[in-house]
Every structure is written in structure tokens, then in C-alpha cells.
Backbone bond lengths (Angstrom), bond angles and torsions (degrees), N, CA, C in turn:
res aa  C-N    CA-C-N  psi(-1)  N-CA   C-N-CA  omega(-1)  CA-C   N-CA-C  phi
1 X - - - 1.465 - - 1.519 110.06 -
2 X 1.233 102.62 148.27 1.789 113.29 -176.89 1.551 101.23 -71.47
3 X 1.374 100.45 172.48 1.715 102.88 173.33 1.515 86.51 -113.24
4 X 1.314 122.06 153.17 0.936 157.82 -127.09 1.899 94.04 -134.68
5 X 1.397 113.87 -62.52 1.488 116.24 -163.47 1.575 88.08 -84.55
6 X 1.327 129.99 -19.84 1.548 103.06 173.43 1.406 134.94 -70.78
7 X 1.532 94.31 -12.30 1.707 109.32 179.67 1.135 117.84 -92.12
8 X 1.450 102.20 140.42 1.702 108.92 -175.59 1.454 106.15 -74.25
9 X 1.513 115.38 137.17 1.197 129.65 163.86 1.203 141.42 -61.74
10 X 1.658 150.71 116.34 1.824 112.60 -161.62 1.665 77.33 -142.29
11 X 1.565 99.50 147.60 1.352 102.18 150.64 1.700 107.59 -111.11
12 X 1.299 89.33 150.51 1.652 116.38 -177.52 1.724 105.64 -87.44
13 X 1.163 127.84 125.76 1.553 131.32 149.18 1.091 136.62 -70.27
14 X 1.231 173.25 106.66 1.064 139.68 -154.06 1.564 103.31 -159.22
15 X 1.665 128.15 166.77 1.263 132.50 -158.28 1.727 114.63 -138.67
16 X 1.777 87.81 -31.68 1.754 95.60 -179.94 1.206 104.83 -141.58
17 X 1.006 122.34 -110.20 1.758 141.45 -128.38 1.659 88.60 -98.19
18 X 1.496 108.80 -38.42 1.960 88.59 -168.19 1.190 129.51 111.47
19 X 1.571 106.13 -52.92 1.620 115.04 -174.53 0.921 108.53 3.21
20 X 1.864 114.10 -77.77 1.364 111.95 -154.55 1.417 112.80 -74.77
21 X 1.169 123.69 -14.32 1.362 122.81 164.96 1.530 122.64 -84.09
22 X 1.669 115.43 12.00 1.597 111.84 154.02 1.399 108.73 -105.01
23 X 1.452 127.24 -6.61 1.369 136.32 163.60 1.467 101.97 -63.57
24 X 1.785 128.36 -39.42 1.408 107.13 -165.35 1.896 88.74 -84.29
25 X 1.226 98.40 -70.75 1.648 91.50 -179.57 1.534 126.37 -22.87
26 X 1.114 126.67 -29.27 1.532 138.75 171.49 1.561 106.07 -50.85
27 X 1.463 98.98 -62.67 1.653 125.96 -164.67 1.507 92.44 -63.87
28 X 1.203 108.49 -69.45 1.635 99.58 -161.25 2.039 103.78 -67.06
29 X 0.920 124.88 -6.44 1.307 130.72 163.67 1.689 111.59 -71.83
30 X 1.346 114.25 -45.01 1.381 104.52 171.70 1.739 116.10 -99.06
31 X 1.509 114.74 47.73 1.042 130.82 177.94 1.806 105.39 44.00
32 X 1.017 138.95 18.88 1.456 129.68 159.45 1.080 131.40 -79.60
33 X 1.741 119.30 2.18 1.409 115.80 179.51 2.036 75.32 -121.37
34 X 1.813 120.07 161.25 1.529 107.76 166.37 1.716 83.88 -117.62
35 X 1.371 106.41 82.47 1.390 100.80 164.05 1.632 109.76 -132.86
36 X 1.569 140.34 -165.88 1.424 141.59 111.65 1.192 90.92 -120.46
37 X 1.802 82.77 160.91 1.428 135.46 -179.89 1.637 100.63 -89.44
38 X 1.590 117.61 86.76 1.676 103.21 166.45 1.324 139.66 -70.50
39 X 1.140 90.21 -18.76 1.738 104.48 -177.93 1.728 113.92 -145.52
40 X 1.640 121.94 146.76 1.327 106.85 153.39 1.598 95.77 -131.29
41 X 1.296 103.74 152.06 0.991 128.38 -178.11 1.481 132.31 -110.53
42 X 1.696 139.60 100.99 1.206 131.45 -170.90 1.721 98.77 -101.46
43 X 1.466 78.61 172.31 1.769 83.63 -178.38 1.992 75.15 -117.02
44 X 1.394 139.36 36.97 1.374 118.11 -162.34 1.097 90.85 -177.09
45 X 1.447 126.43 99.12 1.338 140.27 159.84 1.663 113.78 -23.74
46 X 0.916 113.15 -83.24 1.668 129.08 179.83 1.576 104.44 -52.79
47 X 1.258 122.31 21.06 1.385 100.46 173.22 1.261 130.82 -103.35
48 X 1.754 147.24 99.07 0.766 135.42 -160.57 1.445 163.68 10.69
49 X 1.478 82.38 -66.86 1.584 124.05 170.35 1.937 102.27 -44.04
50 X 1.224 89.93 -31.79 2.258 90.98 -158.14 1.522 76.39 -88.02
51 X 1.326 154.40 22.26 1.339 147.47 161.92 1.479 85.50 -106.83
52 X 1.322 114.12 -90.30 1.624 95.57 -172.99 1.988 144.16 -14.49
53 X 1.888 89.63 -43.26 1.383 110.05 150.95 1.434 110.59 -49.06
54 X 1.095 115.42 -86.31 1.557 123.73 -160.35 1.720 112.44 -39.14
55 X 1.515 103.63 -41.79 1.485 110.37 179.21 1.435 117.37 -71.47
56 X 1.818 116.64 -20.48 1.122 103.02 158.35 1.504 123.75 -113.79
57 X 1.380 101.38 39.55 1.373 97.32 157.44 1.911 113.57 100.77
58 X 1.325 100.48 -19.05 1.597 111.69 -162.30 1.385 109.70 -80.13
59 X 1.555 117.07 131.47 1.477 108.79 165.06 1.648 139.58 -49.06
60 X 1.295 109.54 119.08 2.069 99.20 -155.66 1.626 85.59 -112.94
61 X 1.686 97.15 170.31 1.644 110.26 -177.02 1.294 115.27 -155.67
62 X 0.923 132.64 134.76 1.418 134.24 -162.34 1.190 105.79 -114.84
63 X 1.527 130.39 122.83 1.690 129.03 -157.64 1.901 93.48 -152.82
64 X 1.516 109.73 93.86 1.216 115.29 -162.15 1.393 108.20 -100.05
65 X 1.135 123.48 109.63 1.442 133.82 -171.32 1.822 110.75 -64.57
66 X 1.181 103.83 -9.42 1.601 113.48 165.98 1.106 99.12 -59.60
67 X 1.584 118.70 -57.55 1.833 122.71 -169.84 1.107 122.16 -46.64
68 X 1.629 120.02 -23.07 1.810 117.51 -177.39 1.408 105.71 -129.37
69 X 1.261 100.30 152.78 1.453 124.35 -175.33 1.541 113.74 -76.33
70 X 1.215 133.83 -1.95 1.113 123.63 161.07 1.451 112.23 -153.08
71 X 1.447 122.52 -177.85 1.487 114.32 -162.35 2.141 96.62 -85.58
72 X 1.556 108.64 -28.24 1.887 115.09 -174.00 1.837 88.07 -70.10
73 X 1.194 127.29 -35.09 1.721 109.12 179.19 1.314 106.00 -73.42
74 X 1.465 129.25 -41.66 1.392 113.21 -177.10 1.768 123.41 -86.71
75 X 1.286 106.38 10.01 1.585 120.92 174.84 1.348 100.57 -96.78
76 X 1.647 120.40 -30.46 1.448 113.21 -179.96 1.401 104.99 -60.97
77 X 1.628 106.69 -57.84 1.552 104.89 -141.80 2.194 86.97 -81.64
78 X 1.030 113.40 -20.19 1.723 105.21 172.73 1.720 103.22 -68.37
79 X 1.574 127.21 -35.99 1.291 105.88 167.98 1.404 110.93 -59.37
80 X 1.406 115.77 -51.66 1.813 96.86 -155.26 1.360 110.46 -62.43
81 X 1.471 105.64 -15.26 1.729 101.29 -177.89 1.489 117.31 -71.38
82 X 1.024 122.47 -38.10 1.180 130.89 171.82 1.816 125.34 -76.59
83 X 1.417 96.13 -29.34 1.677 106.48 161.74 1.275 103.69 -41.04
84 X 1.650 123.26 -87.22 0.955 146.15 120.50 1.544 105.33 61.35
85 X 0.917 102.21 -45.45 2.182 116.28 -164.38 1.335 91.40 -111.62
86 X 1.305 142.20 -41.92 1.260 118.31 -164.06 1.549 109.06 100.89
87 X 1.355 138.61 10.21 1.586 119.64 -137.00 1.671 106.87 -92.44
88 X 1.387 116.31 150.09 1.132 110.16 167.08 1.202 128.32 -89.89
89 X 1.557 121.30 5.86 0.961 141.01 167.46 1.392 129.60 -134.08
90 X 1.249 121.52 163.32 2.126 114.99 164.35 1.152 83.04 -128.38
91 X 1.469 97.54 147.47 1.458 101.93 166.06 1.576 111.29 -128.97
92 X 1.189 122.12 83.15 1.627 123.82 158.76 1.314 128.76 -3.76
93 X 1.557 138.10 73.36 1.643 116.13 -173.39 1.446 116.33 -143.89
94 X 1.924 94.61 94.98 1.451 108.45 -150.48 1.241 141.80 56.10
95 X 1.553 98.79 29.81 1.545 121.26 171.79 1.988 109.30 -68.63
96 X 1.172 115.11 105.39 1.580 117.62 -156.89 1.859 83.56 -103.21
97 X 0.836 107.54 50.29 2.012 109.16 148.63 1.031 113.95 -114.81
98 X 1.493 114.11 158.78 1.435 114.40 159.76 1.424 101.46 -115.43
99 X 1.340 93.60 134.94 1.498 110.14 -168.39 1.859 107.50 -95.06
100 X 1.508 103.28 135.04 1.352 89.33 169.20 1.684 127.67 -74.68
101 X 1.484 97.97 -174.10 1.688 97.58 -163.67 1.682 90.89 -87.55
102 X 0.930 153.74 -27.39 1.266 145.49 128.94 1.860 120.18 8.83
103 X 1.302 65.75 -102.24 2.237 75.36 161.59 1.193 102.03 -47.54
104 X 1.466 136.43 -75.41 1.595 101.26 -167.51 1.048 130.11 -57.78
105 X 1.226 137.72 -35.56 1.178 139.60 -176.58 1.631 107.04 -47.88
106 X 1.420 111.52 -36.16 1.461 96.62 177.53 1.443 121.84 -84.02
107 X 0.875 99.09 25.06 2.204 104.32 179.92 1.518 86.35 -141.19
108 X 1.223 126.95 34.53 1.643 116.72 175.45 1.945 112.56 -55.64
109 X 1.288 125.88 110.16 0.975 138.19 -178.35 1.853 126.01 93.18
110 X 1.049 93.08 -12.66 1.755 117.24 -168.27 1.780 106.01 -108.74
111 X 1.470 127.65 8.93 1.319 119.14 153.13 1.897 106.74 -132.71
112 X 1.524 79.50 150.40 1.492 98.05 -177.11 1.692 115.25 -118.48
113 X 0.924 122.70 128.83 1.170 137.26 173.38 1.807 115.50 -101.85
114 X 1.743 108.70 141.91 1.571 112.26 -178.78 1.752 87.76 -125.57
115 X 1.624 100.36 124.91 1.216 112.62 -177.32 1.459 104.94 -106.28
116 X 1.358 128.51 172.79 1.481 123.15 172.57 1.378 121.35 -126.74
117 X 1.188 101.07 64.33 1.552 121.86 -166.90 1.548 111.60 -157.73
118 X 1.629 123.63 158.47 1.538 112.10 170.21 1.759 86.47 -105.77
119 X 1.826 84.22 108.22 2.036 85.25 166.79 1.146 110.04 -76.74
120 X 1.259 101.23 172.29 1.405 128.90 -34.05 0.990 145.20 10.00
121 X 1.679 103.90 -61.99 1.404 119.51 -141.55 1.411 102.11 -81.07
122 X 1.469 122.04 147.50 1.348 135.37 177.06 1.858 105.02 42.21
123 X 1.690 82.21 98.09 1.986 97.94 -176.21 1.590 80.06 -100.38
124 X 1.164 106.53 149.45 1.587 118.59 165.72 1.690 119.64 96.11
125 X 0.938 128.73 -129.06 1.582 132.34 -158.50 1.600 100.00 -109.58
126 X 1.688 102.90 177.55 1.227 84.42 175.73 1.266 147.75 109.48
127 X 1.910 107.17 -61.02 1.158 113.88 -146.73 1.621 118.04 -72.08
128 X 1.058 107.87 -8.32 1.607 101.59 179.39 1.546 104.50 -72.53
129 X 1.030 140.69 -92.66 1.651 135.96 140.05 1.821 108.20 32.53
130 X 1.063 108.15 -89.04 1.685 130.86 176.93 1.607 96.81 -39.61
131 X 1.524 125.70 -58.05 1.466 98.72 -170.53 1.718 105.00 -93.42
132 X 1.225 137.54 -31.89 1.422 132.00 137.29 1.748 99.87 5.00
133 X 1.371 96.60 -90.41 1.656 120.15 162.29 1.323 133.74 24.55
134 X 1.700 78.86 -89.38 1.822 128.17 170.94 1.730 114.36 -61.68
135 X 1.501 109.45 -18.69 1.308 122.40 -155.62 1.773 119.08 38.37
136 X 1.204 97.28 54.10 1.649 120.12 179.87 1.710 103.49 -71.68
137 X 1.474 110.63 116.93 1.182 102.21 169.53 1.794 119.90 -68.83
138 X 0.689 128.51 6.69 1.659 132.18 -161.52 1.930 113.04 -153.77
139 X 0.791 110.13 125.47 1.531 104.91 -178.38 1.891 93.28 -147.08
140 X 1.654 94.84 -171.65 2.082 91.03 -170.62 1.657 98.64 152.50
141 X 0.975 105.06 -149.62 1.367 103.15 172.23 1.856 108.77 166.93
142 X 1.570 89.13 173.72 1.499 110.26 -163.05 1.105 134.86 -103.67
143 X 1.573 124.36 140.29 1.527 101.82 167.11 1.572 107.86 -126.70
144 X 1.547 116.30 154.67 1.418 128.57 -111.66 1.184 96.70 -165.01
145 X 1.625 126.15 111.27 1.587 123.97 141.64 0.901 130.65 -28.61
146 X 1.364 126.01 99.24 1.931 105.04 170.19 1.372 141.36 -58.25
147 X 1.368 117.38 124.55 1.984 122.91 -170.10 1.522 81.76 -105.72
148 X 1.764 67.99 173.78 2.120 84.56 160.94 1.558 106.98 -79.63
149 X 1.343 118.74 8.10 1.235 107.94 173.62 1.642 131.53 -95.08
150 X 1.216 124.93 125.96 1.794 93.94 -153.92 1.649 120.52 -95.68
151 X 1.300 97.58 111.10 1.175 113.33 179.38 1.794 116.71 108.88
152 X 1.922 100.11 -3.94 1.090 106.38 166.19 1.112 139.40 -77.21
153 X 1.499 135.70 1.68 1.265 127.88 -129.95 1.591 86.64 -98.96
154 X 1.628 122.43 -169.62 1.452 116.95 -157.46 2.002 91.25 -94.85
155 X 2.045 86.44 138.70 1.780 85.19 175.51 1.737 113.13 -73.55
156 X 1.075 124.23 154.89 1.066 140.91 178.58 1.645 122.19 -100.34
157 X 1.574 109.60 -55.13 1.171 134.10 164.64 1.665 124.67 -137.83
158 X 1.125 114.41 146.79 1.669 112.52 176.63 1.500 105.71 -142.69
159 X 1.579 110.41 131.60 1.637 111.44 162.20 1.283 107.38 -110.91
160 X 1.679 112.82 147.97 1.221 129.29 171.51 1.378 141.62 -91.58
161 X 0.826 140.76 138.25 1.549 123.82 -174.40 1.704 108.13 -148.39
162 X 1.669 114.80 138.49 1.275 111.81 -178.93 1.495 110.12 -57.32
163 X 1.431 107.77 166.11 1.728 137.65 168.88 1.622 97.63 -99.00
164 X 1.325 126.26 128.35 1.253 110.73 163.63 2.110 102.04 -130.63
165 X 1.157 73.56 147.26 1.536 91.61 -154.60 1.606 119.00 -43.26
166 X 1.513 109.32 -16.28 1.424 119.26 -173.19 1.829 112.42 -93.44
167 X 1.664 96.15 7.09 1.605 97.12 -134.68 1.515 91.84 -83.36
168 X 1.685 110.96 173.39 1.730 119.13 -171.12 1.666 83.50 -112.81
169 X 1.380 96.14 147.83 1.713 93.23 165.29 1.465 118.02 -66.94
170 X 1.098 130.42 6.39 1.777 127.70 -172.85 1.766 84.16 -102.19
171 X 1.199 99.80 -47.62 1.940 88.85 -178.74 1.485 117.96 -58.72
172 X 1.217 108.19 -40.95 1.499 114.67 176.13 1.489 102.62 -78.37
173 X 1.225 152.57 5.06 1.163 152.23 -177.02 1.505 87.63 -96.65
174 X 1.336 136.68 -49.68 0.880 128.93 -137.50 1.428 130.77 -101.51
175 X 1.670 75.16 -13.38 1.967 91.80 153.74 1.240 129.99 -133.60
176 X 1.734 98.26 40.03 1.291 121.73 154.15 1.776 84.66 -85.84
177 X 1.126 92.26 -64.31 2.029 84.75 -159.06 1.985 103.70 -57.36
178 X 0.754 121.11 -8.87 1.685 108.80 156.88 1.188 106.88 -80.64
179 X 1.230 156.36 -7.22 1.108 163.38 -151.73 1.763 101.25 -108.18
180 X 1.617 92.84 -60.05 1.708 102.91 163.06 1.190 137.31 -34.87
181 X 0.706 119.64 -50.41 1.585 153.39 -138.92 1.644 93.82 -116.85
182 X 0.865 135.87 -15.68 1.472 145.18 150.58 1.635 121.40 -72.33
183 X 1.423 124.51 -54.60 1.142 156.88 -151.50 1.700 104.00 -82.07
184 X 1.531 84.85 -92.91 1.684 108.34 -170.46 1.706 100.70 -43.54
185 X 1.377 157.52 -39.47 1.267 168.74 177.48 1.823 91.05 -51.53
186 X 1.241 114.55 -75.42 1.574 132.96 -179.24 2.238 99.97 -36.66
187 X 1.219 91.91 -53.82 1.017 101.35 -158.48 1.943 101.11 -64.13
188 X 1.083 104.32 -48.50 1.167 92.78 169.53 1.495 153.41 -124.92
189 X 1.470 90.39 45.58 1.368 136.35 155.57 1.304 116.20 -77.43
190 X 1.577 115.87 -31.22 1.963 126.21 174.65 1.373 92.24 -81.83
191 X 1.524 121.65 -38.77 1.672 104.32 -178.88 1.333 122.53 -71.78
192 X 1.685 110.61 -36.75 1.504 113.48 168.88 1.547 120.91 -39.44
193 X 1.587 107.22 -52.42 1.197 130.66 175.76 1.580 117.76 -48.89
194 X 1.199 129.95 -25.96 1.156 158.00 -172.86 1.733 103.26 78.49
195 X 1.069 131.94 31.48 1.475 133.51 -159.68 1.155 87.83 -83.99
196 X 1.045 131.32 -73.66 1.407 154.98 -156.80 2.063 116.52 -86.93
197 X 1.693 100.45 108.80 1.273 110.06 -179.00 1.637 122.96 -133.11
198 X 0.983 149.53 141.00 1.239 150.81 104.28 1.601 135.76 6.33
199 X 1.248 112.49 70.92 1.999 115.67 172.18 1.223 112.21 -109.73
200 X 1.357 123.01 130.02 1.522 129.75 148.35 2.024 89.41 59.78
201 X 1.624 115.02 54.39 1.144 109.02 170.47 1.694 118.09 43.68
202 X 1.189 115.02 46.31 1.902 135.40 176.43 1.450 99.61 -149.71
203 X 1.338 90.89 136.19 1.671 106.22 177.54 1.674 102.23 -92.46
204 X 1.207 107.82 148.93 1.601 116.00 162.75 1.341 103.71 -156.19
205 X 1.881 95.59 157.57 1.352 109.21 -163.45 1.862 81.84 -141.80
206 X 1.422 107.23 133.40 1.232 132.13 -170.82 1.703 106.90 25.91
207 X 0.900 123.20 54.69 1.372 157.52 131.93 1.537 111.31 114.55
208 X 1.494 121.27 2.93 1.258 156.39 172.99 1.437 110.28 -39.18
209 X 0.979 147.05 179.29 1.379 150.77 157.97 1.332 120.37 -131.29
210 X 1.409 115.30 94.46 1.634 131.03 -170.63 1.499 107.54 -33.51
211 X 1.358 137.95 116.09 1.367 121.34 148.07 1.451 126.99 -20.79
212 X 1.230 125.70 168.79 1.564 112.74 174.80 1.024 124.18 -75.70
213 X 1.967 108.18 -31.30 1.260 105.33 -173.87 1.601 117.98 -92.31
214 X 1.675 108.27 19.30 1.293 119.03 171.00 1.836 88.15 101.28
215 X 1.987 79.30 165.09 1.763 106.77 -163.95 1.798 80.64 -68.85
216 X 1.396 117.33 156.99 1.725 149.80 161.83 2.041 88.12 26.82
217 X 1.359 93.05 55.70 1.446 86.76 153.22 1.397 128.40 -76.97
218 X 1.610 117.01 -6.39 1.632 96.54 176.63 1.719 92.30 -114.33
């Protein structure tokens, strides 16, 4: 039997479907991540993902931002929930809030976010559409420390994937998220590991200092 207190703890956020949160559950099921998942957390009853939880077993919570009157009441009561666990990690996965700089500050270095964009470029909604748009040959996306800045925090890793000229943004969405689902697992498996940290807003990976546009982005 595994030990239990050697594995890093993470809670998961989440808003919809999950994916990337049956990519981590997968991993740490075939022992490649040494973490558990104690908690996931929706801000959205109906969202998938808290089925995926349930089927594997994980404690889920439903924290509905309908319930409070402003975004500092529902950052309180989403911190204490997650206090709550102890976690050595958050893990961001399609969590559609914007969190204040408050809340982050209290997970300073210890949450990760998977964006669907190569940040910079295109912070916010959208982005498949927008570089479609742009007629960007290349689009993909990132994963990212969380700041109070949104969508700024330092990249860590980025995958790429062509634009092809005929393409719908749901197609190009859709192998961005194979792309995901590759990535974000990797990514924090180096944090489990302790490889991978957060200084003075710079990412590093075995004591290295991440490029901006993330470790072996080309």
C-alpha cells in the first residue's frame, strides 16, 4: 500500500465538463502523478466534472456564486473551503471565475491555472475565435501560476497546435483540449515533485528559470 502522507494533496476547481480533471485523476490512478485529489470544487451544481469526482471516489462541493452578494463573500467562503483540506496545491480546471487578488494572494505560488491560448496572446474568453480571427497560423495554450493578474501569472509550459484556414473554433478548441489533457497532468507532476516553483513572480523548473513563453515551447 501507498503512503498516503507522502503525497501531495491538490484541490481541483472546476466549472464544467472536467476533462482536464479526468486527465489528473487518470495519472494519479496510474501512479504517475504521487499526489491525491481531496476535494473538487464547482461553483455549478450541474457540472460534470463533480460526476467524474463522485465516480472516482473524491470528496466534491458545490459553492454557488449565485448564493453571495458579492465576488469578496464568495472568495471568502471558496477560501475556507479549500483551507479546509490542507492542499499543497489548487488546481484551476475550467474554473470560469475571476478570482480576486485577495484570494490569490493566499495560494501565492501553489495554484495553477490551464489557459487556452499561447500567452500572452488573447487573456480572457473567446480565444479560439480571436486567433481564427487574427488569422494566426499557430494557436495552443498554457499553463500558468496564478497572480492577481488574469491570465498573467508566469508560463510554465505551452503546447502548440496549427490554425488551418477552413477551421471552426469548436474544431480548433478541440485540439487545443487534446493538447490539455497532455500538458496540465505533466505540469503538475514537476510540482508534486517539488521541481517546479514560483519566486519573485518567475517560474522555475529544477532550479532553472522558465522562459516566458514557458519550458521547450518550440
Amino acid at each position: 500500500m501507498s503512503d498516503n502522507s507522502a503525497k501531495a494533496k491538490i484541490v481541483v476547481l472546476i466549472s464544467g465538463n472536467g476533462s482536464n480533471l479526468q486527465a489528473l485523476i487518470d495519472d494519479i490512478a496510474e501512479q504517475k502523478i504521487a499526489a491525491q485529489i481531496v476535494a473538487v470544487i464547482s461553483n455549478k451544481a450541474d457540472a460534470f466534472g463533480l460526476e467524474r469526482a463522485a465516480q472516482a471516489n473524491i470528496p466534491r462541493h458545490v459553492i454557488s456564486h449565485k448564493d453571495y452578494s458579492s465576488r469578496e463573500e464568495y472568495d471568502a467562503q471558496l477560501h475556507s473551503t479549500i483551507a479546509g483540506f490542507s492542499p499543497d496545491l489548487v488546481v484551476l480546471a475550467g474554473f470560469m471565475r475571476i478570482l480576486t487578488p485577495w484570494f490569490v494572494e493566499q495560494f501565492t505560488g501553489k495554484m495553477l491555472n490551464i489557459h487556452p491560448s499561447l500567452l500572452p496572446k488573447y487573456k480572457g474568453l473567446d480565444t479560439h475565435q480571436r486567433a481564427i480571427d487574427a488569422m494566426d497560423e499557430e494557436h495552443g495554450a498554457s499553463v500558468h501560476f496564478v497572480t492577481p493578474e488574469l491570465d498573467g501569472g508566469p508560463v510554465v509550459l505551452q503546447s502548440k497546435v496549427p490554425v488551418f484556414a477552413d477551421e471552426t473554433a469548436s474544431q480548433l478548441a478541440s485540439k487545443v483540449q487534446e493538447q490539455e489533457r497532455q500538458m496540465y497532468p505533466l505540469v503538475v507532476r514537476w510540482f508534486c515533485q517539488k521541481r517546479l516553483l514560483m519566486l519573485n513572480n518567475k517560474a522555475y523548473l529544477d532550479g532553472n528559470e522558465i522562459p516566458i513563453t514557458g519550458y521547450a515551447a518550440d
